[in-house]
N, C-alpha and C positions, 0 to 999 in steps of 0.2 A: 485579800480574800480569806476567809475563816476554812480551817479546818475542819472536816468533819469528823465528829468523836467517832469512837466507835465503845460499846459494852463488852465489860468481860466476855459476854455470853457470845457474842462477834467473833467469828474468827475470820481473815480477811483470807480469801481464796477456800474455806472451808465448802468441803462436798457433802453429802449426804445420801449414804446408802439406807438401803432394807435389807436383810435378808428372814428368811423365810425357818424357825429353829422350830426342831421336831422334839418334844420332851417324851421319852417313855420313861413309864414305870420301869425301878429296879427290881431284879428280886429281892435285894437287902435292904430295901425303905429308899424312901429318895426319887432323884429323874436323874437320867442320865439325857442330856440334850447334842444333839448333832446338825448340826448348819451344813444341808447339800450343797451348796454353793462356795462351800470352802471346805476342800479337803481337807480332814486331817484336826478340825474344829471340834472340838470335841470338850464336854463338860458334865459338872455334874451339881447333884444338889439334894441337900438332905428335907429342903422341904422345893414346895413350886416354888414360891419367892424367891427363894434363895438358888436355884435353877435360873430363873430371870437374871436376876443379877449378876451369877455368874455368866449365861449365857453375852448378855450385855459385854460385860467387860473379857472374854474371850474373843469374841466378833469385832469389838475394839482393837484389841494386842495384835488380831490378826491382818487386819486391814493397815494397824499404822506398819505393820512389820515390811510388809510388801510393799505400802509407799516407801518407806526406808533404803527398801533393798531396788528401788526402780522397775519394779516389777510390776505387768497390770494385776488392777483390782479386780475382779469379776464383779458385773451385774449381774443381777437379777434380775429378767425380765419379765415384764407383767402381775398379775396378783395370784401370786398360787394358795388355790383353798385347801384344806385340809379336814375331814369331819371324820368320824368314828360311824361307820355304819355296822348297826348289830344285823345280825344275820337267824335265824331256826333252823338246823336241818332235822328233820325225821330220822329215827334209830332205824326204820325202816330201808333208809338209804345204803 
């Protein structure tokens, strides 16, 4: 009976999370990103992209860290949305 291959891109028992990264503006140029879902996650980035990628590969470091150490991973649950609501108040106020 044949083998079945598997591709690089395969990883054999691999999981797959989301988690949910908040970029704010700096005040010195940049984003600074923070992943509620893991304390302590924390990054940065001198443009968006570059925020992205680092956020990526910190969410990475962090989740392989805790498989490592046998510790649970947290989920995420469900789809959390995120939007920028602008707001008016009157000087009057």
């Amino acid at each position: 009976m044949p083998r079945e291959r598997t591709t690089k891109r395969e990883t054999v028992g691999a999981r797959h999370y989301r988690y949910t990264a908040v970029f704010t503006p700096a005040e010195e140029g940049g984003f600074v990103v923070t992943v509620p879902a893991l304390p302590g996650c924390v990054t940065e980035g001198d443009t968006l992209d570059e925020a992205r990628t680092m956020a990526h590969e910190a969410i990475e470091l962090y989740v392989e860290s805790l498989v490592a150490d046998g510790e649970e991973v947290p989920v995420e649950e469900g789809g959390t949305v995120t939007e920028t609501i602008d707001i008016k108040i009157s000087s009057a106020v």
